[in-house]
C-alpha positions as CSV (number, residue, x, y, z in Angstrom):
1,X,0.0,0.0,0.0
2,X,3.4,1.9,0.0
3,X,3.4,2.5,-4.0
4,X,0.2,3.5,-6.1
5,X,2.1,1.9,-9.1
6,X,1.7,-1.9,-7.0
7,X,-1.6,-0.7,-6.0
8,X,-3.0,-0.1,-9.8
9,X,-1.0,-3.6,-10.7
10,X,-3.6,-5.6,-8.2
11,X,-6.1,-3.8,-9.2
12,X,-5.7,-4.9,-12.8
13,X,-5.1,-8.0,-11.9
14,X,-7.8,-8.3,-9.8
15,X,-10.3,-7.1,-12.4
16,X,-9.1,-9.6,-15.6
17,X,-9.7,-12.6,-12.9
18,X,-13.4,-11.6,-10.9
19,X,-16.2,-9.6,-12.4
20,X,-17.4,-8.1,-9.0
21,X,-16.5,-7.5,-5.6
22,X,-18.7,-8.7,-3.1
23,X,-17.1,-6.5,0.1
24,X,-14.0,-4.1,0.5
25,X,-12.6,-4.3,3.4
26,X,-9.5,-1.1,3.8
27,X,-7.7,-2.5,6.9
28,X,-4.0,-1.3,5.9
29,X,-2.8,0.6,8.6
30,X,0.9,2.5,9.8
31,X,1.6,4.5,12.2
32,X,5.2,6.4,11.7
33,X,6.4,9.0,14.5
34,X,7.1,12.1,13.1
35,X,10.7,12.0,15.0
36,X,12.0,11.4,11.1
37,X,10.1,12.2,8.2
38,X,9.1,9.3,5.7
39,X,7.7,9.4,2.4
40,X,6.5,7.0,0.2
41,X,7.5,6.1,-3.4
42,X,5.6,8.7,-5.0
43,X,6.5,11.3,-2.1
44,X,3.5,11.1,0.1
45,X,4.1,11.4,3.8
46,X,4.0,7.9,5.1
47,X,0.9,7.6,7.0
48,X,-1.0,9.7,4.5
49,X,-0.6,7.7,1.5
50,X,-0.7,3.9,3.3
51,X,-3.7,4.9,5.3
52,X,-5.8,7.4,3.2
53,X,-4.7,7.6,-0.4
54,X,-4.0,4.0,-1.3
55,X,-7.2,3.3,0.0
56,X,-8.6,6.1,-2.0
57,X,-7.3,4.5,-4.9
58,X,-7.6,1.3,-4.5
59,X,-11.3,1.7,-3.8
60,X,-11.7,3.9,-6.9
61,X,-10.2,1.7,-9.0
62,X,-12.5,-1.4,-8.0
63,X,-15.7,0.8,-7.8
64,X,-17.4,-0.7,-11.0
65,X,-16.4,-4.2,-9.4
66,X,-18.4,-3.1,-6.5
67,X,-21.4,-1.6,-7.9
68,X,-21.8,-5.1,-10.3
69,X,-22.2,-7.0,-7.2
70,X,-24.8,-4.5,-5.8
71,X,-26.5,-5.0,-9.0
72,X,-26.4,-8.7,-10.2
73,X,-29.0,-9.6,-7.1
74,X,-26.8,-12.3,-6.3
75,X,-25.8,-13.8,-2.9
76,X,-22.3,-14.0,-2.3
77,X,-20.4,-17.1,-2.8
């Protein structure tokens, strides 16, 4: 959840193998003290982008995935 480049790789890989996600579950978490200041790969303060903006993404990237499994009427397998 460090790198929005891996983050857009699942997400792609996700989407050619399932047509729908049944439940999104953002549970990756840090917590970095600001004694030294850590950024991520594309220069986000650490906390910031592994709590809030991968998620962001990662949840905007599978968002058609979720709204097919609202829609189909299907229970979840």
């Amino acid at each position: 959840m460090t790198s929005l480049e891996s983050i857009r790789t699942f997400a792609d890989a996700f989407k050619q193998r399932f047509d729908r996600v049944d439940i999104l579950i953002n549970n990756a978490g840090v917590f970095i003290p600001y004694q030294k200041r850590w950024v991520t790969k594309d220069g986000f303060e650490y906390n910031l982008g592994v709590n809030y903006i991968s998620h962001f993404l990662l949840t905007e990237l599978l968002l058609d995935h979720c709204k097919a499994a609202a829609s189909s009427g299907e229970p979840s397998r």
